[in-house]
C-alpha positions in Angstrom: -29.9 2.7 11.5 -28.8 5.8 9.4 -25.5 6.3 11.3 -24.8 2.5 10.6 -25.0 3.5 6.9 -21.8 5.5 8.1 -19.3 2.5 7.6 -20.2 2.4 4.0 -19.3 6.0 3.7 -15.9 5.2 1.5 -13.7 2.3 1.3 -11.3 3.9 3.8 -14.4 4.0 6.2 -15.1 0.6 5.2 -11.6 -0.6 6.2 -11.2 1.9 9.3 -15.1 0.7 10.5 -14.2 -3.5 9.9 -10.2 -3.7 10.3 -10.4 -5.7 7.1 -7.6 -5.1 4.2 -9.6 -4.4 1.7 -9.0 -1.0 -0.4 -7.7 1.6 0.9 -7.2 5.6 0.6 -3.9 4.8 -1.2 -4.7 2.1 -3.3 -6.7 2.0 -6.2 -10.0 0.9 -7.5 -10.7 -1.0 -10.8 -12.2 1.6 -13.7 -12.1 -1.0 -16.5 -14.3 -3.9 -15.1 -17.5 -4.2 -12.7 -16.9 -4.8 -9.1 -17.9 -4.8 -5.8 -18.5 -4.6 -2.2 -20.3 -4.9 0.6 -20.5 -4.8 4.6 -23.5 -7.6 6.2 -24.1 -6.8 10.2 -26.3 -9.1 12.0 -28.3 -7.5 14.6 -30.3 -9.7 17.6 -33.6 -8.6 18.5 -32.3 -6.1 20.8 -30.5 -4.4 17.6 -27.3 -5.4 19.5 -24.4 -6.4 16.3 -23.8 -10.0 16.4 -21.0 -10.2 13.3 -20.0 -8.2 11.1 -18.6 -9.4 7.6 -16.8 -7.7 4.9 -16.6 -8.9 1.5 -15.8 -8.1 -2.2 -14.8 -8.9 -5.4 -12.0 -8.2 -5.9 -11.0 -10.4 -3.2 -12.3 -14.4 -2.4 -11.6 -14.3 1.2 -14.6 -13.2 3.2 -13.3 -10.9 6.4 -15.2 -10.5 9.9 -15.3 -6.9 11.1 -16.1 -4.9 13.8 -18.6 -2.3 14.6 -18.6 0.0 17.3 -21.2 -0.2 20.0 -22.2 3.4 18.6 -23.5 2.7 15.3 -24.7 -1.0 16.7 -27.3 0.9 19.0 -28.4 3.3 16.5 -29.7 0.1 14.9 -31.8 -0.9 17.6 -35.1 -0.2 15.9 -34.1 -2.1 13.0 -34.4 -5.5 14.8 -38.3 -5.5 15.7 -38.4 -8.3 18.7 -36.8 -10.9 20.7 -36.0 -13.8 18.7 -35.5 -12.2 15.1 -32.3 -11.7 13.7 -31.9 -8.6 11.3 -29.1 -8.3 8.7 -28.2 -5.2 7.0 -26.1 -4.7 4.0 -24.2 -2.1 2.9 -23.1 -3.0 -0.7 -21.9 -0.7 -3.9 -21.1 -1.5 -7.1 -19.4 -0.4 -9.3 -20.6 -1.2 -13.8 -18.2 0.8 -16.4 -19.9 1.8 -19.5 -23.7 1.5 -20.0 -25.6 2.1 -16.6 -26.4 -1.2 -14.5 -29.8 -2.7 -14.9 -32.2 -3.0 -11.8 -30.1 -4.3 -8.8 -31.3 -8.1 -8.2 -31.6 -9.3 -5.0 -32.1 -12.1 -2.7 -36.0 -13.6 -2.0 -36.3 -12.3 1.7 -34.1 -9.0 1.5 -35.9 -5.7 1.4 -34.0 -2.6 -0.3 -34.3 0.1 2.5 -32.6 2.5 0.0 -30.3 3.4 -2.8 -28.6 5.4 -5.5 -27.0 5.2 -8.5 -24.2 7.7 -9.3 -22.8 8.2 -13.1 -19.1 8.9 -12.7 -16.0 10.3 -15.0 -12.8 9.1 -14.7 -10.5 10.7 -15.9 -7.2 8.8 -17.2 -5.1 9.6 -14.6 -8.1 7.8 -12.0 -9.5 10.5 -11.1 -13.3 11.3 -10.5 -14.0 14.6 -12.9 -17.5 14.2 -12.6 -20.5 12.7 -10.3 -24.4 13.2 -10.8 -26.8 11.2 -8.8 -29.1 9.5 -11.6 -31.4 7.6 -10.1 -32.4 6.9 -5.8 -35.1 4.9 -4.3 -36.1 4.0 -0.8 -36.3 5.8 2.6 -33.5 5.2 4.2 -30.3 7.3 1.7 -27.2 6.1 2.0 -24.4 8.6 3.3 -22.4 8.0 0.5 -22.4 11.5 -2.0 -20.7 12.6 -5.4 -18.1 13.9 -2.9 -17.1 10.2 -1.3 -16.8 9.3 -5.2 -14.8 11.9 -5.7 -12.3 11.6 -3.2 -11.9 7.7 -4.3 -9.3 7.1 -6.8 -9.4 4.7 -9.7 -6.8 2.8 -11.6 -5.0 5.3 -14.5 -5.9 3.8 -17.8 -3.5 2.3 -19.7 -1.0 4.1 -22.3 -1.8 7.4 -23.2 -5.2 7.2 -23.8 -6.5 10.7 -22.6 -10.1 10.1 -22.9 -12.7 10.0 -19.8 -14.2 7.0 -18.7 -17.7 6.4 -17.6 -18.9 4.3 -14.9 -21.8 4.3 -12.2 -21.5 3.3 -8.7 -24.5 2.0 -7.4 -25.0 2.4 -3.5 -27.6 -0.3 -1.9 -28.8 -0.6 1.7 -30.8 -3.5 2.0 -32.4 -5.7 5.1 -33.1 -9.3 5.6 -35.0 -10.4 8.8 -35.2 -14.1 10.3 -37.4 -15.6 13.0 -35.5 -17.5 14.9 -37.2 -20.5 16.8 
């Protein structure tokens, strides 16, 4: 399951792991207003990746996606026995200003990990600084200061030279089903 966390790794990973247009390296991300995004897989009870769905904010169209036999097998132990369906999410988010408040989340889904970043963008988009603030669960994501980093952000507007603050927040989180 922690290589799967691997098509989260940056949005460029997102779009080279799902074939989805979504962002990529050379476009930008929003700095001035709270997204997000998120990969769902759907494992069978041999861990075997049934779908694959991207999806974010920033656009209304839900995408399918594919994922590589690879990182589908790492996953194998996720999905516990025959008949139970497993879906894991790889989501982050992204909250300019104030830091986010306690991520919510579904009845049913269990957070298997996370981390919240604190970023500052500078005004031409880029990241200038990344600390991890806050992380929780067992399973980390893959995603570090140096994936924000390398993202870049939307230069602010006129010739406003101050940084901007945001945090990411990285989520991994699981939902299991039995399926009669």
């Amino acid at each position: 399951m922690l290589k799967l966390a691997a098509i989260f790794v940056a949005s460029a990973a997102v779009v080279a792991a799902t074939g989805a247009t979504a962002t990529t390296s050379t476009d930008t991300l929003v700095s001035s207003s709270p997204w997000w995004e998120r990969v769902t897989v759907t494992l069978d009870g041999d861990g075997n990746a049934e779908a694959c769905k991207y999806e974010t904010s920033l656009n209304a169209d839900t995408q399918s996606c594919d994922v590589d036999s690879n990182q589908a097998a790492s996953a194998k132990h996720a999905s516990a026995s025959k008949g139970e369906v497993t879906r894991i999410t790889f989501e982050r988010r992204f909250n300019p200003g104030a830091a986010p408040a306690k991520p919510d989340m579904k009845p049913g889904d269990t957070l298997l990990g996370g981390q919240i970043m604190a970023l500052a963008i500078d005004h031409a988009g880029a990241v200038k600084d990344c600390r991890v603030v806050a992380a929780s669960g067992a399973m980390r994501p893959e995603y570090s200061c140096d994936d924000a980093s390398a993202e870049k952000f939307q230069a602010s507007a006129g010739a406003h030279k101050a940084q901007r603050e945001g945090y990411m927040t990285i989520l991994v989180y699981g939902h299991s089903e039995h399926m009669v």
